[in-house]
PDB file of N, CA, C and O in Angstrom:
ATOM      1  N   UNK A   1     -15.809   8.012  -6.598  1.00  0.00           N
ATOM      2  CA  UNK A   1     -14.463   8.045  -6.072  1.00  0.00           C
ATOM      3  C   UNK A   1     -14.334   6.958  -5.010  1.00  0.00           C
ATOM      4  O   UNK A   1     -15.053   6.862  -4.016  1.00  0.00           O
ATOM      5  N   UNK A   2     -13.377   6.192  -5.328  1.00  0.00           N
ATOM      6  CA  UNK A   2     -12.839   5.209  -4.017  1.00  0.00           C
ATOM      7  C   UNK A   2     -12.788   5.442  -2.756  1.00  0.00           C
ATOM      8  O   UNK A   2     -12.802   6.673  -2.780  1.00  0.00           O
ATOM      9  N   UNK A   3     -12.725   5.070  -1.338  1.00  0.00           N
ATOM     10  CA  UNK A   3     -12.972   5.574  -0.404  1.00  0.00           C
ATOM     11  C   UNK A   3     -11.461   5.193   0.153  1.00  0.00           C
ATOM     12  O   UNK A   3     -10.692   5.900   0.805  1.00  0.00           O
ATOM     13  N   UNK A   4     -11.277   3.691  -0.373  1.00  0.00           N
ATOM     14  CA  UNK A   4     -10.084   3.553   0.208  1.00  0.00           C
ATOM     15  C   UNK A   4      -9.414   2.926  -1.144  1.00  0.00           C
ATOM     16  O   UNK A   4     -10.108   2.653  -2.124  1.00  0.00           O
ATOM     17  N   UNK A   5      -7.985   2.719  -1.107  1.00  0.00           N
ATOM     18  CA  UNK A   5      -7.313   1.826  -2.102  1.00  0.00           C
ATOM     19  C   UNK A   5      -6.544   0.424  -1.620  1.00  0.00           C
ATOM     20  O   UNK A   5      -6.683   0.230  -0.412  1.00  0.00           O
ATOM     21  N   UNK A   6      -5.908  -0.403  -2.185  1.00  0.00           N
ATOM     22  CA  UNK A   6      -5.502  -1.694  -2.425  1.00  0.00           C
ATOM     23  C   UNK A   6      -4.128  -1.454  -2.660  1.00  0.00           C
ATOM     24  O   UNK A   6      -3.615  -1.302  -3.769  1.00  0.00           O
ATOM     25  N   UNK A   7      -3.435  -1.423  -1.331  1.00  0.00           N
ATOM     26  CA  UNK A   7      -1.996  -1.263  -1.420  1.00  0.00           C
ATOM     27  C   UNK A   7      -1.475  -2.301  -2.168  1.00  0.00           C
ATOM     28  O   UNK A   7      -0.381  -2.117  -2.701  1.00  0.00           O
ATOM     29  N   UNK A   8      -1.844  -2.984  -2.261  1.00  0.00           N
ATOM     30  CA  UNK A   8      -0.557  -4.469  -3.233  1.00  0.00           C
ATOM     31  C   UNK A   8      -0.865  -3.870  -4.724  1.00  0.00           C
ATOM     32  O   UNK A   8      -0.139  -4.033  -5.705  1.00  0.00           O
ATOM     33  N   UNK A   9      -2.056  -3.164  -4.687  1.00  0.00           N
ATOM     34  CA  UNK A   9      -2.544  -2.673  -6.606  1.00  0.00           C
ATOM     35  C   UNK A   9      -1.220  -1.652  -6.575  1.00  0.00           C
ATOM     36  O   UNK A   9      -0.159  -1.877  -7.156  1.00  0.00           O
ATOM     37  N   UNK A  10      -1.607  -0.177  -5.554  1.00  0.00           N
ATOM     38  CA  UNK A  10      -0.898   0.479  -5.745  1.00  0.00           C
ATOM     39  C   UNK A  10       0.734   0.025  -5.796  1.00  0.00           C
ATOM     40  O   UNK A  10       1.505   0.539  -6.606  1.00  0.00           O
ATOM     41  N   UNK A  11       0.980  -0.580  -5.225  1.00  0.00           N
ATOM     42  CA  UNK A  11       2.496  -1.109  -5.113  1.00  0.00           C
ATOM     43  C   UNK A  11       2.865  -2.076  -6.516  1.00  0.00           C
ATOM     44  O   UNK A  11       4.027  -2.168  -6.914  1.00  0.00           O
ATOM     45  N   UNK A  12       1.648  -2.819  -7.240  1.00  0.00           N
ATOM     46  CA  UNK A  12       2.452  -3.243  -8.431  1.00  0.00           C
ATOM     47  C   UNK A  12       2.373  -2.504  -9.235  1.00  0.00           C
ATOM     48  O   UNK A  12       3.124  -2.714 -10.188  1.00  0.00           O
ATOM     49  N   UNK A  13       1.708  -1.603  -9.296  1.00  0.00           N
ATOM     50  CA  UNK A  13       1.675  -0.097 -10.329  1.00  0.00           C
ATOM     51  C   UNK A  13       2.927   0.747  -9.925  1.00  0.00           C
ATOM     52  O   UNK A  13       3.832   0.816 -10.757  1.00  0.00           O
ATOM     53  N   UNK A  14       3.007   1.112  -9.254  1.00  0.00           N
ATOM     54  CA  UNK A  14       4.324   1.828  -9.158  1.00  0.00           C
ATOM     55  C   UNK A  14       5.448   0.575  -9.137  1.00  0.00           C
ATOM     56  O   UNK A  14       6.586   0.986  -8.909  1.00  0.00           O
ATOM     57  N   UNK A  15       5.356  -0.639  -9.302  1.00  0.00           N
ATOM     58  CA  UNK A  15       6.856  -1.368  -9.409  1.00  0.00           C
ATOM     59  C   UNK A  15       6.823  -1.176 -11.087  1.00  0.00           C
ATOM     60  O   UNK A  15       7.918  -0.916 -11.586  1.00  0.00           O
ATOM     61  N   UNK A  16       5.452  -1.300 -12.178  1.00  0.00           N
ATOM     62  CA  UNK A  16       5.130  -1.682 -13.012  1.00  0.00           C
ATOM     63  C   UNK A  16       5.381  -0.216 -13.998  1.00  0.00           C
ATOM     64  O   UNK A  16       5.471  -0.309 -15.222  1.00  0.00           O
ATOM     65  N   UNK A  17       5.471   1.036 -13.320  1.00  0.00           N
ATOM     66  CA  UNK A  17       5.388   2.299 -13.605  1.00  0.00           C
ATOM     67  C   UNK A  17       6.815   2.611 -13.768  1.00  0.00           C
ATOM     68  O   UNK A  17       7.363   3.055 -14.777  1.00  0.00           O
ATOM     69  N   UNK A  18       7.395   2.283 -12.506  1.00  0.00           N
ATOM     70  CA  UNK A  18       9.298   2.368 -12.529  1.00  0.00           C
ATOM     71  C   UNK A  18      10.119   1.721 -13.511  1.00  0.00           C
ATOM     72  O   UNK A  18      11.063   2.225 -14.119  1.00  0.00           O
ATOM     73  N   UNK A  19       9.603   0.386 -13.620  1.00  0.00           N
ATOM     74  CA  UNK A  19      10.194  -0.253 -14.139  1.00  0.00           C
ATOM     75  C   UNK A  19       9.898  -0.204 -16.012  1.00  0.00           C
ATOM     76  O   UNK A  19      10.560  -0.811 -16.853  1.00  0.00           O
ATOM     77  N   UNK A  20       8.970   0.512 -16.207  1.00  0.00           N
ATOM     78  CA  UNK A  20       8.916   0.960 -18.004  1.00  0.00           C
ATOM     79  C   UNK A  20       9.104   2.203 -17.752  1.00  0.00           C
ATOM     80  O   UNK A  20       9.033   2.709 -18.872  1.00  0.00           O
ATOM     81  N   UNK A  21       9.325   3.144 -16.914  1.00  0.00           N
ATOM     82  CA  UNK A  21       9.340   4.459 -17.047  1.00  0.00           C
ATOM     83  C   UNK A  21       9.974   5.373 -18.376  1.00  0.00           C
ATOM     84  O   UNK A  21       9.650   6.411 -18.953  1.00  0.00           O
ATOM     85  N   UNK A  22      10.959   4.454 -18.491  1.00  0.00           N
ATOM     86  CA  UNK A  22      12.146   4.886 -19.741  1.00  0.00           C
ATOM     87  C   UNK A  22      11.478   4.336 -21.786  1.00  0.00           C
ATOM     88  O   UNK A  22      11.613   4.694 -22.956  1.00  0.00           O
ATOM     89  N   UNK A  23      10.764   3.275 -20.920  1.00  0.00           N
ATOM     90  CA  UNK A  23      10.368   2.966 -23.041  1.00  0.00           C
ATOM     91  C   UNK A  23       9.575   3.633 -23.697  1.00  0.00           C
ATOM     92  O   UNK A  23       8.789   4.377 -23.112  1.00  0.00           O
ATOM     93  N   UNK A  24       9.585   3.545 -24.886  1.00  0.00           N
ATOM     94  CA  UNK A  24       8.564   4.599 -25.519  1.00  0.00           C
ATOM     95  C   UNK A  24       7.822   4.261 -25.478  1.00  0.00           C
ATOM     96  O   UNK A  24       7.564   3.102 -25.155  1.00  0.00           O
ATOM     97  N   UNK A  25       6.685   5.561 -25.953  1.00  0.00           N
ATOM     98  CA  UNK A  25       5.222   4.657 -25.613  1.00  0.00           C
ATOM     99  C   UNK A  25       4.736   3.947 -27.000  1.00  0.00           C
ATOM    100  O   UNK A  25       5.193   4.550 -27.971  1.00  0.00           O
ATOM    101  N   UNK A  26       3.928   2.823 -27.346  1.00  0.00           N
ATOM    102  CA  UNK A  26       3.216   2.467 -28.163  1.00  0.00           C
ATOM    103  C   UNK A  26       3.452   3.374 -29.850  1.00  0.00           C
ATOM    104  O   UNK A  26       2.805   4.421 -29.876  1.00  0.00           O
ATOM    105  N   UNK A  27       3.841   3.235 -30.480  1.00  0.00           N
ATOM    106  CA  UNK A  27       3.208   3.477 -31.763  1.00  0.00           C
ATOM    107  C   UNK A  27       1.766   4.077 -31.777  1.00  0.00           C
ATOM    108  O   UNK A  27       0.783   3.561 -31.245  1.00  0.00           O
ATOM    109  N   UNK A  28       1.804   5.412 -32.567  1.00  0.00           N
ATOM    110  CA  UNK A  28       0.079   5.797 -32.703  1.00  0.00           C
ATOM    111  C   UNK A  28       0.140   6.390 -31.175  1.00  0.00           C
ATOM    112  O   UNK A  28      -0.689   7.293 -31.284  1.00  0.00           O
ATOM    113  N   UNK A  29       0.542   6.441 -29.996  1.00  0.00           N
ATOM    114  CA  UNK A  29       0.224   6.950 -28.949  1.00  0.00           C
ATOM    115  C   UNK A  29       0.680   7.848 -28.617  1.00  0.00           C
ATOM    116  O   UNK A  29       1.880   7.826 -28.894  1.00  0.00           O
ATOM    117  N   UNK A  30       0.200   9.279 -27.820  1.00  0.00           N
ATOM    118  CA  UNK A  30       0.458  10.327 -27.393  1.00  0.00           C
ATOM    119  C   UNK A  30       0.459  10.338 -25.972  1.00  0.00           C
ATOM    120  O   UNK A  30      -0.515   9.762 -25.487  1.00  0.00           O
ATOM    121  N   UNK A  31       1.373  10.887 -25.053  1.00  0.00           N
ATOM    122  CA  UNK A  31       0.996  11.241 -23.982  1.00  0.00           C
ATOM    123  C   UNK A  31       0.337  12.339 -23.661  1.00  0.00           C
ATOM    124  O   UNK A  31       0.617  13.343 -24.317  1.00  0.00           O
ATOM    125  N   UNK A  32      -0.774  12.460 -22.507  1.00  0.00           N
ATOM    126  CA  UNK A  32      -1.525  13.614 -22.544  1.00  0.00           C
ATOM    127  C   UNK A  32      -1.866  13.848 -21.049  1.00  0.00           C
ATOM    128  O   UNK A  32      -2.033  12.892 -20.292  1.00  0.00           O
ATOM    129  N   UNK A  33      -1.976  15.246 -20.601  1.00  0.00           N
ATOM    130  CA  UNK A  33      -2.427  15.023 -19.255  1.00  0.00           C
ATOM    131  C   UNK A  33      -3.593  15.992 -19.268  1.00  0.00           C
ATOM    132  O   UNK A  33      -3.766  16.712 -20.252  1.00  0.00           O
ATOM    133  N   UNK A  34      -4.347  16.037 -18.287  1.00  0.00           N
ATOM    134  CA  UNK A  34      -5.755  16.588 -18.262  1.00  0.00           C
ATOM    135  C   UNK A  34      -5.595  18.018 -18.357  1.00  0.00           C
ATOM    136  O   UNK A  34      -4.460  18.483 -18.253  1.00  0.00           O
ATOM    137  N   UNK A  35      -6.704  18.864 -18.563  1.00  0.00           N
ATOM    138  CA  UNK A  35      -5.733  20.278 -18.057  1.00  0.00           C
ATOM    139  C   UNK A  35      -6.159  20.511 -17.177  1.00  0.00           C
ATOM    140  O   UNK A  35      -7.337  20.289 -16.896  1.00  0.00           O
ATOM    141  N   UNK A  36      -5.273  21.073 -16.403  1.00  0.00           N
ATOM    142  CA  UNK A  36      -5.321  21.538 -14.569  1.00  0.00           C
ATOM    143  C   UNK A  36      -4.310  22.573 -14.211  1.00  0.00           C
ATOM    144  O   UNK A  36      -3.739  22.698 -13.128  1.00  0.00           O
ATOM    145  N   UNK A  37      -4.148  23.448 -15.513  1.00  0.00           N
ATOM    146  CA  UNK A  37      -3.971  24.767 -15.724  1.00  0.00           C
ATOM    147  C   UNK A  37      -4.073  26.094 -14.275  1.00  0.00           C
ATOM    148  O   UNK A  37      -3.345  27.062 -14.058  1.00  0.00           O
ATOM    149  N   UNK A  38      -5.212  25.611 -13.570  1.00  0.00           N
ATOM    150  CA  UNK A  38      -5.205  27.017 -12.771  1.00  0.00           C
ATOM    151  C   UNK A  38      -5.039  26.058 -11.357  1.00  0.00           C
ATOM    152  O   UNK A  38      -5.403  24.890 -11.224  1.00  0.00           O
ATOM    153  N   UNK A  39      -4.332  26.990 -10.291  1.00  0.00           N
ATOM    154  CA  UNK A  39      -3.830  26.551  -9.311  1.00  0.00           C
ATOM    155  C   UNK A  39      -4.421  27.219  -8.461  1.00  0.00           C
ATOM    156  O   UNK A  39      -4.689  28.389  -8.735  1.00  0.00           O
ATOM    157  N   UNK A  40      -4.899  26.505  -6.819  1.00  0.00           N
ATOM    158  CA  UNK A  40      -5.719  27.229  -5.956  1.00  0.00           C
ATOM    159  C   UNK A  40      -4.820  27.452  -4.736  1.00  0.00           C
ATOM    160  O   UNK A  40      -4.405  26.448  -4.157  1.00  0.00           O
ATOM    161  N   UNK A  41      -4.487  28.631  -4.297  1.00  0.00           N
ATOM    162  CA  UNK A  41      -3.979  28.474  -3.382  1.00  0.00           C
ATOM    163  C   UNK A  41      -4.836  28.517  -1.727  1.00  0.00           C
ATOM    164  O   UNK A  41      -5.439  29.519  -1.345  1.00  0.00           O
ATOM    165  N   UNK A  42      -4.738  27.362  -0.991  1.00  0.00           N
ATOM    166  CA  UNK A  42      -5.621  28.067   0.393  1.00  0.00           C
ATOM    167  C   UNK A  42      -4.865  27.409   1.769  1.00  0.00           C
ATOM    168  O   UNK A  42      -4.245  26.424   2.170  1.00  0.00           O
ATOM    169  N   UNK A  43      -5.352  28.594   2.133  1.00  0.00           N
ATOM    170  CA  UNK A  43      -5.019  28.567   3.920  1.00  0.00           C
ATOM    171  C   UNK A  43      -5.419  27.518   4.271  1.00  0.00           C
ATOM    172  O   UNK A  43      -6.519  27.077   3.937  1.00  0.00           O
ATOM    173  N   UNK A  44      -4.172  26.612   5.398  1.00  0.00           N
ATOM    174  CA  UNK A  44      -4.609  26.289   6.537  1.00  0.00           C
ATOM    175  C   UNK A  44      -3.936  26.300   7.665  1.00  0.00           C
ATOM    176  O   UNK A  44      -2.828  26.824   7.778  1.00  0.00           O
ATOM    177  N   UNK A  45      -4.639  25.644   8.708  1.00  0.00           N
ATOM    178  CA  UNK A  45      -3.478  26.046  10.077  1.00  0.00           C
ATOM    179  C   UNK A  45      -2.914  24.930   9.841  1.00  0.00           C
ATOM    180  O   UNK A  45      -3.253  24.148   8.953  1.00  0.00           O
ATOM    181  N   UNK A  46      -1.922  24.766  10.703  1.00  0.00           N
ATOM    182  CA  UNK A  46      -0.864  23.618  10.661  1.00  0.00           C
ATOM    183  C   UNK A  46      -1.577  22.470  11.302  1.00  0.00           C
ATOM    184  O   UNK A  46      -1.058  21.383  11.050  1.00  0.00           O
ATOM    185  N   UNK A  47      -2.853  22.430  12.223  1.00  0.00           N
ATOM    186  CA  UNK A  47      -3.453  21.375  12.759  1.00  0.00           C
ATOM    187  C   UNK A  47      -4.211  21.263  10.801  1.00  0.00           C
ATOM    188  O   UNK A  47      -3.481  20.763   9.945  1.00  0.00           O
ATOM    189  N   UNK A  48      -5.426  21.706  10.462  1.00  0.00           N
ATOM    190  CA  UNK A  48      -6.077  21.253   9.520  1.00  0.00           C
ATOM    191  C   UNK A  48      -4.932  20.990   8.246  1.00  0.00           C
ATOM    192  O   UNK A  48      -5.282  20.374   7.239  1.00  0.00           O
ATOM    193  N   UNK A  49      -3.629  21.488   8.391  1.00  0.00           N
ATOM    194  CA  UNK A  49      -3.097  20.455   7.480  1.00  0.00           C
ATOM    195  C   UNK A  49      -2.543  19.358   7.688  1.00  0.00           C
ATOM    196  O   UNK A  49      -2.272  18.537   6.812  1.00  0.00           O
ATOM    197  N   UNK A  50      -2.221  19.192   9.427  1.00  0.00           N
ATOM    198  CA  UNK A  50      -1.844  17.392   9.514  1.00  0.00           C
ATOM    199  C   UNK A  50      -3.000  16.929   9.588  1.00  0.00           C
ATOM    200  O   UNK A  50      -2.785  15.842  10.124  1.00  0.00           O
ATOM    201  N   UNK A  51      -4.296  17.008   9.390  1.00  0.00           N
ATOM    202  CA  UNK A  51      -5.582  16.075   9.543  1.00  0.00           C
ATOM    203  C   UNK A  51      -5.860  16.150   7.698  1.00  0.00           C
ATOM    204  O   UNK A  51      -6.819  15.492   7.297  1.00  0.00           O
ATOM    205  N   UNK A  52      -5.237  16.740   6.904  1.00  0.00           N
ATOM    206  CA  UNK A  52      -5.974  17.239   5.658  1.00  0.00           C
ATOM    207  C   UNK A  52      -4.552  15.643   5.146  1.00  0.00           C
ATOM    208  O   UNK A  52      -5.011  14.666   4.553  1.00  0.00           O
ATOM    209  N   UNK A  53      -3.273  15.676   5.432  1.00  0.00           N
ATOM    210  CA  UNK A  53      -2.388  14.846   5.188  1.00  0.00           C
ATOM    211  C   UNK A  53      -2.342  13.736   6.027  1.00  0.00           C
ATOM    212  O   UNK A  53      -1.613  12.839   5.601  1.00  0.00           O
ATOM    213  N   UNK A  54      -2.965  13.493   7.222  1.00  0.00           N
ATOM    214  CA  UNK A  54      -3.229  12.255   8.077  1.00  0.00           C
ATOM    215  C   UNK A  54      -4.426  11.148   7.463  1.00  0.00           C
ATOM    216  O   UNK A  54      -4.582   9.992   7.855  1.00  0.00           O
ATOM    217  N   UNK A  55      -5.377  11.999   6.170  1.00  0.00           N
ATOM    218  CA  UNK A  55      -6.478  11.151   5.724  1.00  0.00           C
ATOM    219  C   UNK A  55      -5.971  10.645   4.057  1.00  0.00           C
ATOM    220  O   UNK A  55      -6.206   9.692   3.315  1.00  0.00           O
ATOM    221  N   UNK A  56      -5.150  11.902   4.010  1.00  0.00           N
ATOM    222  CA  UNK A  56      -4.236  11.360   2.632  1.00  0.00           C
ATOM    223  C   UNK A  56      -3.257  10.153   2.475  1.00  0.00           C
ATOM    224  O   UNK A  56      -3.145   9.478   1.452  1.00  0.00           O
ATOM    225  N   UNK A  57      -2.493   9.965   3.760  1.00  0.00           N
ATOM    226  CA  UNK A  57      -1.503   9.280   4.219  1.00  0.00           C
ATOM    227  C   UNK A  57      -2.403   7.851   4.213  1.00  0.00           C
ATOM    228  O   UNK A  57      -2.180   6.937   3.419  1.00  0.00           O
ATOM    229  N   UNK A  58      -3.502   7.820   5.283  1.00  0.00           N
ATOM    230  CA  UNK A  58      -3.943   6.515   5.110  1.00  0.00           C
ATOM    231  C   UNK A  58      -4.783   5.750   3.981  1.00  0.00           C
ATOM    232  O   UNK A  58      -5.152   4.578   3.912  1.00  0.00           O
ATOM    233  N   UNK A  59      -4.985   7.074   2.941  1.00  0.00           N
ATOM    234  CA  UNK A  59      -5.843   6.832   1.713  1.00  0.00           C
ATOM    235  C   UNK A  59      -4.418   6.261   0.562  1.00  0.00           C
ATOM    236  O   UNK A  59      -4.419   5.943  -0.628  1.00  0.00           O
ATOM    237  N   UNK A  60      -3.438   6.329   1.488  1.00  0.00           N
ATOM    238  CA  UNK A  60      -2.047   6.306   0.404  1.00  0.00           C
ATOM    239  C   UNK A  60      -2.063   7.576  -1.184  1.00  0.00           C
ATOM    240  O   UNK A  60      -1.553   7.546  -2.304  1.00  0.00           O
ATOM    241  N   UNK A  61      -2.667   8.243  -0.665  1.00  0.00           N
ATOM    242  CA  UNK A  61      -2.446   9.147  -2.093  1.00  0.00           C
ATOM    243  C   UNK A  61      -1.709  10.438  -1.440  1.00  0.00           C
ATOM    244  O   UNK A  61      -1.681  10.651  -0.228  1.00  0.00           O
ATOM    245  N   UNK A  62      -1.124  11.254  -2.414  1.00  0.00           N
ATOM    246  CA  UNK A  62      -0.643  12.931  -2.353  1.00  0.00           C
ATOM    247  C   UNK A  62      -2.091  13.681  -1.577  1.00  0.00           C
ATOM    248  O   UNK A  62      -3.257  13.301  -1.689  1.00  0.00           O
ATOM    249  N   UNK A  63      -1.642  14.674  -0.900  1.00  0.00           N
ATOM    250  CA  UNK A  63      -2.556  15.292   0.286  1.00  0.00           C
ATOM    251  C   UNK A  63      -3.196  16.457  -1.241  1.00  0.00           C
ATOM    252  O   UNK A  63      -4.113  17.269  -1.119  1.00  0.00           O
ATOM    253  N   UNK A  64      -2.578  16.258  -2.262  1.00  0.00           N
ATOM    254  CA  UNK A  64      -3.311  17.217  -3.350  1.00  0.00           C
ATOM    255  C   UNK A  64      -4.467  16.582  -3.980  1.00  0.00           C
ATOM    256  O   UNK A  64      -5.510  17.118  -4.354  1.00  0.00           O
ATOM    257  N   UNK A  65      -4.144  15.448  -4.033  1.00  0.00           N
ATOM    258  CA  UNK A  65      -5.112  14.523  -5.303  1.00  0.00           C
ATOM    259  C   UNK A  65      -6.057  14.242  -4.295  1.00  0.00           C
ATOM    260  O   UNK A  65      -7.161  14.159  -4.834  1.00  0.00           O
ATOM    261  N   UNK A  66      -6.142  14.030  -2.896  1.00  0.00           N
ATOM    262  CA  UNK A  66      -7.126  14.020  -1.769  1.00  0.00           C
ATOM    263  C   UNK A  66      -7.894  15.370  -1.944  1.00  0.00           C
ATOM    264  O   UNK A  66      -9.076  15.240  -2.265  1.00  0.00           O
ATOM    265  N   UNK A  67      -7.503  16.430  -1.814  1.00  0.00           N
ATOM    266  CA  UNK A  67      -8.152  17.608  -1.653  1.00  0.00           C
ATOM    267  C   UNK A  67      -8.805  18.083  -3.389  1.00  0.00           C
ATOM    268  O   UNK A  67      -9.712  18.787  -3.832  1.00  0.00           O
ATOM    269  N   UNK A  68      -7.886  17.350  -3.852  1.00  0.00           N
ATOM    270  CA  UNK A  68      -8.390  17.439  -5.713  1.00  0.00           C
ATOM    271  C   UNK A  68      -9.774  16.914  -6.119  1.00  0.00           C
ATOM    272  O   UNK A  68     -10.501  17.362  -7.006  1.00  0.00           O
ATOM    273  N   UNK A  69     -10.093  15.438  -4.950  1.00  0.00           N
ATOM    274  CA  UNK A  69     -10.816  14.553  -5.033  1.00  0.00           C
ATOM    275  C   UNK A  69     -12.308  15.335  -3.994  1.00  0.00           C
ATOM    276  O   UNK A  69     -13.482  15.384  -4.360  1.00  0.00           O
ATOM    277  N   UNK A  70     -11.821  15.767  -2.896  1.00  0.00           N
ATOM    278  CA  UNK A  70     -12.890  16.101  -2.192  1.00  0.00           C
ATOM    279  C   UNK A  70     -13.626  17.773  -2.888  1.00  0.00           C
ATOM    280  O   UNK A  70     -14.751  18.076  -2.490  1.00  0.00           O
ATOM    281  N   UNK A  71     -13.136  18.416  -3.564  1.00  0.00           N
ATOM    282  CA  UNK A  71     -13.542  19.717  -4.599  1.00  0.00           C
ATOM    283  C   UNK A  71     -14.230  19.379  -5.488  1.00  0.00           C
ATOM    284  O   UNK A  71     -15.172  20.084  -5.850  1.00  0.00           O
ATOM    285  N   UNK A  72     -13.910  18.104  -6.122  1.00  0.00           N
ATOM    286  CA  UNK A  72     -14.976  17.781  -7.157  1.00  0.00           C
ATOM    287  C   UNK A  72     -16.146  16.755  -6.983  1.00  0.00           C
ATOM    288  O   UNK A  72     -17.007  16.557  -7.841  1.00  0.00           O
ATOM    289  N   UNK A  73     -16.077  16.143  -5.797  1.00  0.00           N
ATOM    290  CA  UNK A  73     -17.077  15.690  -5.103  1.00  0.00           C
ATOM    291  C   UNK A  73     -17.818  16.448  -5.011  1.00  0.00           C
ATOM    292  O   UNK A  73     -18.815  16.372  -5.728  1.00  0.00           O
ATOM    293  N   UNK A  74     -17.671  17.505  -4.104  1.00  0.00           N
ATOM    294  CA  UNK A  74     -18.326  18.410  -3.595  1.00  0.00           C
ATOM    295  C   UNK A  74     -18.876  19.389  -5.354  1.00  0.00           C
ATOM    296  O   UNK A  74     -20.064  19.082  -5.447  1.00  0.00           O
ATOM    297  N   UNK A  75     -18.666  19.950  -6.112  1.00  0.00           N
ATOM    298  CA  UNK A  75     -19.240  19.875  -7.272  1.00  0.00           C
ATOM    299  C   UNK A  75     -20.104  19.719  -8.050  1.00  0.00           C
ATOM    300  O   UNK A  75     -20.942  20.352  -8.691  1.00  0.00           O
ATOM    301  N   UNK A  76     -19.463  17.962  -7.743  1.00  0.00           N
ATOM    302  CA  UNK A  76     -20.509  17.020  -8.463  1.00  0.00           C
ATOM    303  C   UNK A  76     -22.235  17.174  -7.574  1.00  0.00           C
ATOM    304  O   UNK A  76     -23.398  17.155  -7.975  1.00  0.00           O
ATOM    305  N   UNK A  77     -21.594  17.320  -6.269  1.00  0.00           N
ATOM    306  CA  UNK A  77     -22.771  17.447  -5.441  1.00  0.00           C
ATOM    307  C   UNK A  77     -24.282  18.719  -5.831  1.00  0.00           C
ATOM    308  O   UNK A  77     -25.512  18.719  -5.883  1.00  0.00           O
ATOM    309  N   UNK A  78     -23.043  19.700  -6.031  1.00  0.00           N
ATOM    310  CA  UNK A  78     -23.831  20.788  -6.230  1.00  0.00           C
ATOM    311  C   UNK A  78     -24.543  20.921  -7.689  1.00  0.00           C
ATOM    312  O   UNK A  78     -25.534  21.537  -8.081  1.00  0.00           O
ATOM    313  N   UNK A  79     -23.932  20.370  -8.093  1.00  0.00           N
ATOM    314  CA  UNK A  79     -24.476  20.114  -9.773  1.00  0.00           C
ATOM    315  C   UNK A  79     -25.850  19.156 -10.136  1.00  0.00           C
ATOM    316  O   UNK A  79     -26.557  19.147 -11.144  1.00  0.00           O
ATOM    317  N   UNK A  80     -25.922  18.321  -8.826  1.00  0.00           N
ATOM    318  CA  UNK A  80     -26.724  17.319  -8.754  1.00  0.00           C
ATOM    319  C   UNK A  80     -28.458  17.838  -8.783  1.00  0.00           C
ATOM    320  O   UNK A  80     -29.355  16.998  -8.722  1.00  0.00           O
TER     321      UNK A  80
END
């Protein structure tokens, strides 16, 4: 997993994302998304969620796909 990202990447991907959003896709191609079926709900205080969204914010991603990212780290760890 990346530690940090490349705002000019992320920024021509989302100009590059907006701007085909509407065409179809490819011939032969399906859209598909992973399954992520079960949902976790957990506590925090309002401090550990501005520090949980203060590391998301500067990672430029959703404070979910951060916490999505640090669960399966941690995982991978234990699996190791």
């Amino acid at each position: 997993m990346a530690k940090t990202t490349d705002p000019q990447l992320i920024a021509r991907l989302r100009e590059e994302s907006e701007r085909t959003k509407d065409d179809p896709f490819p011939e032969g191609v399906r859209p598909v998304r992973p399954n992520r079926s079960q949902v976790y709900s957990v506590r925090l205080s309002a401090e550990e969620q501005a520090r949980v969204q203060s590391v998301a914010d500067a990672m430029h991603l959703p404070a979910s796909t951060l916490v999505r990212s640090w669960i399966l780290d941690r995982l991978d760890q234990e699996s190791a």
